[in-house]
GUTOR-708382 format. One record per residue (C-alpha): residue in one letter; x, y, z. Coordinates in steps of 0.5 Angstrom, whole numbers, plus 500, padded with zeros to 3 digits. Layout:
<recs>
AXYZ...
</recs>
This chain:
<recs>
X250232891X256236891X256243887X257241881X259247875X252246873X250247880X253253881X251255874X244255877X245258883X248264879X242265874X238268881X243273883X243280880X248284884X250291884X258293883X262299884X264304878X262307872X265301867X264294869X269291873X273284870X269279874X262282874X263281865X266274867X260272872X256275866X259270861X259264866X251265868X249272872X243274869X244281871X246287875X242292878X245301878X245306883X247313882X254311884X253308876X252313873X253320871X248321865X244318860X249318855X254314859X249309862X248307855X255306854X255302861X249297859X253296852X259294855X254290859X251286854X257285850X258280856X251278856X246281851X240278853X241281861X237283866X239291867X236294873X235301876X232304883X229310879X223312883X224320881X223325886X227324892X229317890X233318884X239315880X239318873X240325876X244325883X248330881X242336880X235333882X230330879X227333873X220329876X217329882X216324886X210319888X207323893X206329890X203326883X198322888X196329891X195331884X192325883X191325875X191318873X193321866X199325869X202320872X202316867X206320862X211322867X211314867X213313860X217319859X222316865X221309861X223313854X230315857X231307861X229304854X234309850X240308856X239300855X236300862X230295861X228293869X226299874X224298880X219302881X214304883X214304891X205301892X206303899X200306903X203311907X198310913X203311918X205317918X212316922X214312917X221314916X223310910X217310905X213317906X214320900X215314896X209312897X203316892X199317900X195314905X188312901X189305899X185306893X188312891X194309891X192302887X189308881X196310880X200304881X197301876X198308871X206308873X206300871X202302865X206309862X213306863X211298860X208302855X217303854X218297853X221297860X219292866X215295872X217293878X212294884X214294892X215293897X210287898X206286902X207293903X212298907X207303909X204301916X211301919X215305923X221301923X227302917X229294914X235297912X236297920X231292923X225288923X218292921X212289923X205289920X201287925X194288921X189283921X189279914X181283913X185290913X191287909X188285904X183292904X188296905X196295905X195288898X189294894X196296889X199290889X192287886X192293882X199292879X198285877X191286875X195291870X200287867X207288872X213284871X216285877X215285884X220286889X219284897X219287902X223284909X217286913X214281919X207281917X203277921X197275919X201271915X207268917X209271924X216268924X220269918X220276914X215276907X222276903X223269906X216266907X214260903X207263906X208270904X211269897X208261894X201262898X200270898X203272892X204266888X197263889X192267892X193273888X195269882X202273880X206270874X211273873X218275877X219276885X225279887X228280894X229287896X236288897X239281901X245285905X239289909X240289917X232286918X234279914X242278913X243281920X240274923X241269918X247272914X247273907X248267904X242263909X238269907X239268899X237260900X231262904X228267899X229262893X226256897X220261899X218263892X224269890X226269882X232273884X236276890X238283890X246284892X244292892X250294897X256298896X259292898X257287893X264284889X266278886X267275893X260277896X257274889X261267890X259266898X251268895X252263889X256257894X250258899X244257895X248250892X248248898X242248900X240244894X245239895X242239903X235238900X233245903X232247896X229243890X234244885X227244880X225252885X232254881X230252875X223255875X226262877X231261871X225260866X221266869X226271869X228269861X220269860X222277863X227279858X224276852X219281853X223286854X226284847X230288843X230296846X227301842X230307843X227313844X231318841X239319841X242320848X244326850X246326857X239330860X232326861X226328856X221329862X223336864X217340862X211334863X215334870X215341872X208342871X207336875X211339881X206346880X201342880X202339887X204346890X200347896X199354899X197356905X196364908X192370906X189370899X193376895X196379901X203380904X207377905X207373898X209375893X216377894X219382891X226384895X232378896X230374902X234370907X233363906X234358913X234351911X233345916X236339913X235333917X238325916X235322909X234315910X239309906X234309900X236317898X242318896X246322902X248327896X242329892X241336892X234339894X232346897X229353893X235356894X238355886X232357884X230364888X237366887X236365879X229369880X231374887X238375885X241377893X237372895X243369902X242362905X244358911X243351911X243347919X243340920X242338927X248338930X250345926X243347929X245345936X252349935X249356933X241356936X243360942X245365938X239367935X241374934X247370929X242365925X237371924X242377924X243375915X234376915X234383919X230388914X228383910X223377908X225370911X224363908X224358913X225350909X224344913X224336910X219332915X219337921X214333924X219327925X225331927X224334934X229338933X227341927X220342929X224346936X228351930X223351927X218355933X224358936X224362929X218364928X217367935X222372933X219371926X212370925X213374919X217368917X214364910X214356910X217351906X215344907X219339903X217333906X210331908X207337911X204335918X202342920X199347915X198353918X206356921X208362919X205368915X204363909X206355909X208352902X207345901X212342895X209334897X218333895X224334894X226334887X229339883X222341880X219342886X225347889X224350882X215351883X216353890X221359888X215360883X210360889X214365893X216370887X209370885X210366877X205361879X199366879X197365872X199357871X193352871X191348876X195350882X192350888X191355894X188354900X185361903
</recs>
C-alpha cells in the first residue's frame, strides 16, 4: 500500500496540533480544509476572551465541525488569562475546600466563558492523585492525595463544564501522581501493584467515565503492572485492555503532547504517533511550540506508513475518525453564554473558592497579624515546571500594595538569591522597622529555597509566611498562610488574610 491521498487524508483525521499566532496561519486553515479535525491553544494564543472568539471563527470558516481544544486547568495552569492570573483557583485548593457543589460551579463558569469563545474541548481536569509529595509536574494539579477525595471532584468538574456544552477531558491516565520524574523530560514509572492502581491512581478515572467524560487524555508513564515495556501512550495493553475494555471507556483517547522527551526522545515523533493509534489513541496531541506545517506533514507521513507496513490497520484510523465525529456532534452548535467582553465571568464564585482554601496558622487574634503598617515583602521564586507558563504573574505583593500602600518587594530566584544571600544586611535592610513577608511556591522541593528561607527567619522570627505551593511544613514564622495555589485570586485572599479582610468572611479557616 503506498500513501495514497486518501490515506494521507486518513492519517490527517488523527492529528490536532498547536500552531504559533494569534490568527491561524495559512497552512493550518489549508490542512483544516484538506482533513485536520482541529487544533489544540496555548496561552501563546490568546490574549482574551473576545479575541479567542475571533480566533475560533477563523478556524471553523475552514472547518465548522472542528475540534477546538485548550489547556485551562485555572490555577497555576492557565491560558485564558496569562497575562494577569487566573481568576480561579486551581484543583488543589478546591480539593482542600472540598465542596463537591463549588467545584462544580467554578467548573461550569469556566465552561460558560469556553462555549461563548468557540472553545469546545478542555483538557481538563488533571485526575492525578498526588500521592507523591515530590511530584514536580503535578502538585497543585492535582485536587490532593486521598484517591476518593480526588474521584468526588473530578467527577463534579466533569459535570460543571459538560453541563456548557463543552467536552471534559480528564488526564493523565493512568495517573501522573505517584511520580517523581517530569515526562516532559523523561520516562516516570508507576511501580504500583495492579491491586493499588486500580484503588488508588484508576479511582478518578472510574469516576470520570462513570460521570460521562468525552475525553481522556494519556499519560507518557511506565506503568508496570500493566505493560513494563512501553509507556501508557503507547500501550496496546494500557489503552485497548485497560481504558478501552476493562474500564469500558467509549469515547475519545487522546495522547498528551507527542513531542515530550519520555516518548518522542526514544522513538521520535513520527514512530510515537503510529505507535499511540495502533494502541488504541484517537487523536495525537502536537502541543509544542514547534508544531508547523512541516511537523504535521512528517507526523501524517508516519502514520501512513505504518499502515501501509501493516503495523497499523487502516480500519484503527477509521474507528479513531468515527469517535472524535461522534465528540463534536455532541458538542454541536455552542451555546453562548453571553457576549464576549474580554474578562471570564467566574471572579467572584473564584475568589470566594480561593478564601475558602486559606489556611492559617499562628496565635489566635494576637500579633502580628493583622498588619496594619506597610511590610516588606521577600518573595522566593522558584523554576515552574513546562506545563505553567514561564510568564504567568503570582505572589501578593499586587494586591497588598493596593490594601497596605507602601508596601516594598523583592523577588529572588536562585541564582539572584545566591548573588545577594551574604549579604543579608542588604536583603533585610528594606524590612528594618517594619513587618516582613516572606513567600515561597514549593519550598519543600527547593533546598534553596528552604535554606533562604530559615536564614530569614533566624534574623526574622517576627517574619510571617506565605506558602504558595504545597505547604510542607506549617509552623515557620510567626503565623504561616497556606493559599494551596497561585492564582491571582489566592494572592488577592492572602493580602486579605494578612490586612485582616478575612475575619468576617464565611468559611475561612484558622487553625490556632
Amino acid at each position: 500500500m503506498k500513501r495514497s491521498p486518501e490515506l494521507l487524508r486518513l492519517a490527517d483525521s488523527v492529528l490536532l496540533p498547536g500552531f504559533e499566532g494569534r490568527t491561524p496561519p495559512d497552512w493550518l486553515r489549508r490542512r483544516l480544509g484538506e482533513g485536520l479535525p482541529g487544533v489544540v491553544l496555548f496561552s501563546r494564543n490568546v490574549v482574551d476572551l473576545a479575541q479567542l472568539a475571533e480566533l475560533t471563527a477563523a478556524l471553523r470558516a475552514e472547518r465548522p465541525d472542528a475540534v477546538i481544544g485548550i489547556d485551562e486547568e485555572t490555577g497555576d495552569v492557565t491560558r485564558l488569562e496569562v497575562r494577569d492570573g487566573s481568576s480561579r483557583p486551581g484543583n488543589y485548593a478546591l480539593g482542600v475546600v472540598d465542596d463537591v457543589a463549588l467545584t462544580e460551579e467554578i467548573a461550569r463558569g469556566l465552561g460558560d466563558d469556553l462555549a461563548a469563545a468557540g472553545v469546545n474541548v478542555d483538557f481538563a481536569p488533571s485526575a492525578d492523585v498526588n500521592s507523591n509529595f515530590a511530584n514536580p509536574v503535578i502538585g497543585l494539579r492535582s485536587f490532593g492525595a486521598d484517591p476518593a477525595l480526588v474521584a468526588r471532584h473530578t467527577a463534579a468538574w466533569i459535570r460543571g463544564l459538560q453541563a456548557a456544552g463543552v467536552a471534559a477531558c480528564a488526564k493523565h491516565f493512568p495517573g501522573h501522581g505517584d511520580t517523581a520524574v517530569d515526562s516532559h523530560h523523561g520516562l516516570p514509572a508507576i511501580t504500583a501493584t495492579g491491586e493499588r492502581l486500580h484503588e488508588v491512581e484508576l479511582l478518578p478515572f472510574k469516576a470520570a467515565i462513570a460521570e460521562g467524560v468525552r475525553m481522556i487524555m494519556t499519560g507518557h508513564l511506565l506503568t508496570l503492572a500493566c505493560d513494563p515495556e512501553l509507556p501508557a501512550t503507547l500501550s496496546h495493553r494500557v489503552l485497548t485492555g485497560l481504558l478501552r475494555n476493562e474500564l469500558g471507556f467509549q469515547g475519545v483517547i487522546i495522547t498528551d503532547a507527542i513531542e515530550m522527551a519520555a516518548v518522542a526522545g526514544r522513538y521520535g515523533i513520527g514512530g510515537a504517533s503510529a505507535m499511540a493509534v495502533a494502541a488504541g489513541a484517537d487523536l495525537v496531541c502536537v502541543g509544542g511550540e514547534n508544531a508547523d506545517d512541516a511537523v504535521v506533514v512528517t507526523i501524517r507521513e508516519a502514520v501512513a506508513d505504518a499502515v501501509a507496513e501493516g503495523r497499523l490497520p487502516e480500519d484503527r484510523l477509521a474507528e479513531a475518525a468515527e469517535r472524535v465525529s461522534a465528540l463534536t456532534a455532541w458538542s454541536g452548535a455552542l451555546r453562548p453564554a453571553g457576549a464576549v467582553d474580554g474578562a471570564p465571568a467566574g471572579a467572584p464564585a473564584g475568589l470566594a473558592a480561593a478564601r475558602r482554601a486559606i489556611r492559617i496558622n499562628g496565635p489566635e487574634g494576637g500579633a502580628p497579624l493583622p498588619l496594619t503598617s506597610a511590610p516588606h515583602v521577600v518573595e522566593l521564586s522558584p523554576p515552574m515546571n513546562l506545563a505553567i507558563d514561564k510568564n504567568t504573574p503570582w505572589g501578593i505583593s499586587r494586591p497588598l500594595v493596593e490594601l497596605l500602600p507602601g508596601t516594598t518587594v523583592a523577588r529572588f530566584d536562585e541564582q539572584s538569591w545566591t548573588a545577594t544571600a551574604h549579604h543579608n544586611g542588604a536583603v533585610l535592610h528594606p524590612a528594618a522597622g517594619r513587618p516582613l513577608v516572606v513567600v515561597v511556591r514549593d519550598a519543600h522541593r527547593h533546598p534553596w529555597q528552604a535554606a533562604a528561607l530559615a536564614r530569614l527567619l533566624e534574623a526574622r522570627p517576627d517574619a510571617i509566611v506565605v506558602e504558595m505551593g504545597l505547604p510542607g511544613r506549617t509552623d515557620l514564622g510567626a503565623v504561616h498562610i497556606a493559599t494551596h495555589g497561585a492564582a491571582r485570586v489566592s494572592g488577592q485572599a492572602a493580602a486579605e488574610a494578612l490586612t485582616g479582610r478575612l475575619d468576617a468572611v464565611e468559611g475561612v479557616h484558622r487553625d490556632a
